[in-house]
KOLGU-574629 format. One line per 8 residues: number of its first residue (from 1); for each residue y, z, x of N, C-alpha, C, O, CB. Coordinates in nm, 3 decimals. Last residue first. Glycine has a CB too. Example, Ala and Ser with C-alpha at 12.3 -4.5 7.8 and 13.67 -1.06 7.14 Angstrom:
<mivexs>
2 = -0.225 0.708 1.285 -0.106 0.714 1.367 0.003 0.787 1.290 0.114 0.804 1.341 -0.060 0.572 1.408 ~ -0.569 0.780 1.319 -0.450 0.780 1.230 -0.330 0.780 1.320 -0.332 0.846 1.424 -0.447 0.905 1.131
</mivexs>
This chain:
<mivexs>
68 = -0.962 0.587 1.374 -0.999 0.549 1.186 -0.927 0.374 1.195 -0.926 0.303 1.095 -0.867 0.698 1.021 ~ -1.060 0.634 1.597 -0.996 0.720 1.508 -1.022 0.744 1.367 -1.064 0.830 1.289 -0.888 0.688 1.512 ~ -1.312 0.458 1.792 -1.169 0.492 1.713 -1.131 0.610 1.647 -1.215 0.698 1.663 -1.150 0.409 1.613 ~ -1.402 0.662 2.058 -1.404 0.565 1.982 -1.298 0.599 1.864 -1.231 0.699 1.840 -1.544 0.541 1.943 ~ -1.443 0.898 2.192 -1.441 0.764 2.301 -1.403 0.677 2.186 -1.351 0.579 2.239 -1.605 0.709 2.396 ~ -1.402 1.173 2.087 -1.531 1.085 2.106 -1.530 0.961 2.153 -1.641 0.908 2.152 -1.595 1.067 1.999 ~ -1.184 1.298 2.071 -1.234 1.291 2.173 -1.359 1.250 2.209 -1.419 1.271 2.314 -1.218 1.372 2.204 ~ -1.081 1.239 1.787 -0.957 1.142 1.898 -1.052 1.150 2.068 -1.030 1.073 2.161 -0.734 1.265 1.916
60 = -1.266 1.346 1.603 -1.277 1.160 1.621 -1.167 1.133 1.785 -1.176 1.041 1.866 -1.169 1.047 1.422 ~ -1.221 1.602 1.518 -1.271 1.531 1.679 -1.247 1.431 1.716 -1.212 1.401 1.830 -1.391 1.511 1.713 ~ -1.023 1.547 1.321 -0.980 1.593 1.448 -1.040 1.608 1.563 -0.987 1.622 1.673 -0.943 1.685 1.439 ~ -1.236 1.436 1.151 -1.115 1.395 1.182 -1.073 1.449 1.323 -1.096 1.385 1.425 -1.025 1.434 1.075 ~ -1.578 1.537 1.247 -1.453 1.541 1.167 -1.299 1.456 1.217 -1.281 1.427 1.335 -1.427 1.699 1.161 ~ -1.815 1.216 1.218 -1.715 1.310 1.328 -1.613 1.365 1.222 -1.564 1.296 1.133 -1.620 1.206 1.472 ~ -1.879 1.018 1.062 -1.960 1.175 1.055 -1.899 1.297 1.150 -1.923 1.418 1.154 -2.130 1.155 1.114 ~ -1.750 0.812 1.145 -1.717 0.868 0.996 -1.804 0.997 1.017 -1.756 1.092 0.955 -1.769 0.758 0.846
52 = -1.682 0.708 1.400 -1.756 0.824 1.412 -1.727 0.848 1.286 -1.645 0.940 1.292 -1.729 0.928 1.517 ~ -1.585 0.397 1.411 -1.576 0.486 1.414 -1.689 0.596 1.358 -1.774 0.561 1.277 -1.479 0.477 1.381 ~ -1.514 0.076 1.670 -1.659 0.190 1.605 -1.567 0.349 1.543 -1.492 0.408 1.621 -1.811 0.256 1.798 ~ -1.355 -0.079 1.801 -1.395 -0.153 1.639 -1.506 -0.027 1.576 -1.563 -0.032 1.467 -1.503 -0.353 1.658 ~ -1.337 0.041 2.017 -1.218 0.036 1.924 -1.259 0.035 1.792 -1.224 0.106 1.698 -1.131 -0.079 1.944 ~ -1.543 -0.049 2.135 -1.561 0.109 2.090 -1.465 0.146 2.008 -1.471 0.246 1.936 -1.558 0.212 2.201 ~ -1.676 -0.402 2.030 -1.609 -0.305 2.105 -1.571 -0.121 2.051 -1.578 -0.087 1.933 -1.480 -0.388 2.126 ~ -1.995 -0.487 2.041 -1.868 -0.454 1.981 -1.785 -0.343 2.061 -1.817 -0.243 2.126 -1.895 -0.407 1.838
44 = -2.192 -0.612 2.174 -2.066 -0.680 2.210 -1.960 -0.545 2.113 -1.842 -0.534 2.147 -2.062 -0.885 2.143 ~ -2.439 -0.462 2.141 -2.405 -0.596 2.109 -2.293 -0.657 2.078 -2.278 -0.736 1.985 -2.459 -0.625 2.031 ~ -2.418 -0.248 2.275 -2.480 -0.344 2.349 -2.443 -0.502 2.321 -2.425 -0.601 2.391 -2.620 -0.319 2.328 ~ -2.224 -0.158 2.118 -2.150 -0.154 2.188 -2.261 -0.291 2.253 -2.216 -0.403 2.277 -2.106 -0.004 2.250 ~ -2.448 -0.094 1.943 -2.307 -0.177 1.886 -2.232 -0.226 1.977 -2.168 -0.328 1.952 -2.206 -0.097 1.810 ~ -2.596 0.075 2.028 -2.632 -0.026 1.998 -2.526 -0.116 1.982 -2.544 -0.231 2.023 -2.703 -0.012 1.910 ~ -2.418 0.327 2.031 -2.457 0.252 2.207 -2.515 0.102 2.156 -2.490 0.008 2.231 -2.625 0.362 2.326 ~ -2.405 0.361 1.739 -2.286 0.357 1.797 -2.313 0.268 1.984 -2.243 0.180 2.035 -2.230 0.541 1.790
36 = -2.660 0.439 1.661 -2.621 0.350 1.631 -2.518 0.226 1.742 -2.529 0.113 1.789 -2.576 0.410 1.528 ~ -2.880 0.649 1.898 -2.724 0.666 1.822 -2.687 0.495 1.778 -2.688 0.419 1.875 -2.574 0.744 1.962 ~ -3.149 0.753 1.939 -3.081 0.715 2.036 -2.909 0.679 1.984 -2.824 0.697 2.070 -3.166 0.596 2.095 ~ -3.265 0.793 1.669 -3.299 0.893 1.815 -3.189 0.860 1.924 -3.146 0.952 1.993 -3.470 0.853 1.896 ~ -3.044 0.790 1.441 -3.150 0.719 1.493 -3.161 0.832 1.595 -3.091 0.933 1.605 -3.129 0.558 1.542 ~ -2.890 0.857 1.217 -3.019 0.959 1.203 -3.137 0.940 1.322 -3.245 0.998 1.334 -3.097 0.928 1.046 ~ -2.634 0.848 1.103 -2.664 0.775 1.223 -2.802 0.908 1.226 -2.785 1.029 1.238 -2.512 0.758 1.371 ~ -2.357 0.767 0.886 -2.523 0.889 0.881 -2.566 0.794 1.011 -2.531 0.676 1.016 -2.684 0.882 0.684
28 = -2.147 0.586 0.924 -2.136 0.725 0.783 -2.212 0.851 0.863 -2.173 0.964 0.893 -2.257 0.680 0.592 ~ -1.942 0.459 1.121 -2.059 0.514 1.099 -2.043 0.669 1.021 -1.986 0.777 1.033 -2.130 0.518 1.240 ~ -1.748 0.165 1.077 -1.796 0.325 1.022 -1.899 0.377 1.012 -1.967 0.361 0.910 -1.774 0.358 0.915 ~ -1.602 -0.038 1.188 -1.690 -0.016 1.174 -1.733 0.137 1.165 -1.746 0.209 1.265 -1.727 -0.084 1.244 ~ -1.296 -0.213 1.063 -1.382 -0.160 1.175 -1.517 -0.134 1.118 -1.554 -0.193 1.017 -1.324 -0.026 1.240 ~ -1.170 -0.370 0.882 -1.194 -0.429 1.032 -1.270 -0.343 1.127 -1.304 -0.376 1.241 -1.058 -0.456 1.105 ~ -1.109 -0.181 0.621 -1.020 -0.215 0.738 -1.062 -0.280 0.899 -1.005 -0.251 1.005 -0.960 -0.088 0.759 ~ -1.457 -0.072 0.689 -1.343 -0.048 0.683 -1.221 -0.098 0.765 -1.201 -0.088 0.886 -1.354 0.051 0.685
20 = -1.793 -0.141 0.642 -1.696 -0.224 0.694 -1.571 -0.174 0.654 -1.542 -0.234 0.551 -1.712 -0.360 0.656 ~ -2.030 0.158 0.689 -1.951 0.095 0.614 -1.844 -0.005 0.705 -1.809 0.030 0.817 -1.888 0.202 0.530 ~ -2.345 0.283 0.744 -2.267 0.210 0.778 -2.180 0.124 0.689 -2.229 0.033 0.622 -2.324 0.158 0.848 ~ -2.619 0.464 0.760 -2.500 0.446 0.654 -2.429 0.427 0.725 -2.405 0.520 0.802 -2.452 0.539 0.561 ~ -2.980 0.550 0.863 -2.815 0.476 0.872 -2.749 0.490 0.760 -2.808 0.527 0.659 -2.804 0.317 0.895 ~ -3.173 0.638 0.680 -3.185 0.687 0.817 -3.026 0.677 0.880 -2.966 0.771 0.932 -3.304 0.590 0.905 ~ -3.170 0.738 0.346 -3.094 0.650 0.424 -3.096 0.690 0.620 -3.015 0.769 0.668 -2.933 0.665 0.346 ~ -3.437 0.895 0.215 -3.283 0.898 0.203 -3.294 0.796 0.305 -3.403 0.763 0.352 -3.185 1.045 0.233
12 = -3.649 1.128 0.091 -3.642 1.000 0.045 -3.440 0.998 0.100 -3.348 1.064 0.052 -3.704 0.986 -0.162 ~ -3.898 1.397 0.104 -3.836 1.314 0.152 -3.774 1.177 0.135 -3.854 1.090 0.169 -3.880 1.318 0.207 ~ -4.035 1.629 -0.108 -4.008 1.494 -0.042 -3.898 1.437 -0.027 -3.810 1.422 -0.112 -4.061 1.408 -0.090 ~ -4.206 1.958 0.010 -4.061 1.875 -0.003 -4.066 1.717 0.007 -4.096 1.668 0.115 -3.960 1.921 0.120 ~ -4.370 2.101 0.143 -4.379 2.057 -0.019 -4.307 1.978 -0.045 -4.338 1.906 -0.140 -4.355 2.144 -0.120 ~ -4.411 1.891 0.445 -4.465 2.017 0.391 -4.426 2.013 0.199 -4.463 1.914 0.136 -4.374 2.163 0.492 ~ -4.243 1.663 0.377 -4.202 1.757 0.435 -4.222 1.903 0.389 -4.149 1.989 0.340 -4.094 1.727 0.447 ~ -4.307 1.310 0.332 -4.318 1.481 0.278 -4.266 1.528 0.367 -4.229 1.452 0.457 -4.455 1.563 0.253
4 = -4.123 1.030 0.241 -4.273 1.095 0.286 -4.244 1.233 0.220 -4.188 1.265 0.115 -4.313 1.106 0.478 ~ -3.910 0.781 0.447 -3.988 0.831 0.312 -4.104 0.958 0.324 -4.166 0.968 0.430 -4.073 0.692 0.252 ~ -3.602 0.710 0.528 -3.683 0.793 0.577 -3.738 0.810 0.409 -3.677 0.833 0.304 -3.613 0.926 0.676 ~ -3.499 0.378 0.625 -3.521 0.478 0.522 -3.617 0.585 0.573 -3.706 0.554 0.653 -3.575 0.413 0.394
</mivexs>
């Protein structure tokens, strides 16, 4: 979670958003410094089982990972 200020503004939302679709894996919001998506992979999942939900559709086919 990201909490706090931002100069007048506060801050309050979801750092991640990750959904289980159809057997894969959907990344909604990936806010980390380093990307959800390399973590997943560390931990066995395969790039098939990952999709880029924050990618538009028609990139998704040149980001290494599923589709949908």
């Amino acid at each position: 979670m990201m909490i706090g200020w931002e100069g007048p503004r506060r801050v309050h939302g979801a750092l991640i958003h990750v959904d289980i679709i159809d057997a894969k894996i959907w990344i909604q919001r990936d806010g980390t410094e380093d990307g959800i998506a390399g973590e997943l992979e560390d931990a066995g999942v395969s790039r098939s089982d990952i999709v880029l939900g924050f990618r538009e559709p028609s990139v998704r086919p040149y980001t290494g990972y599923a589709v949908a």
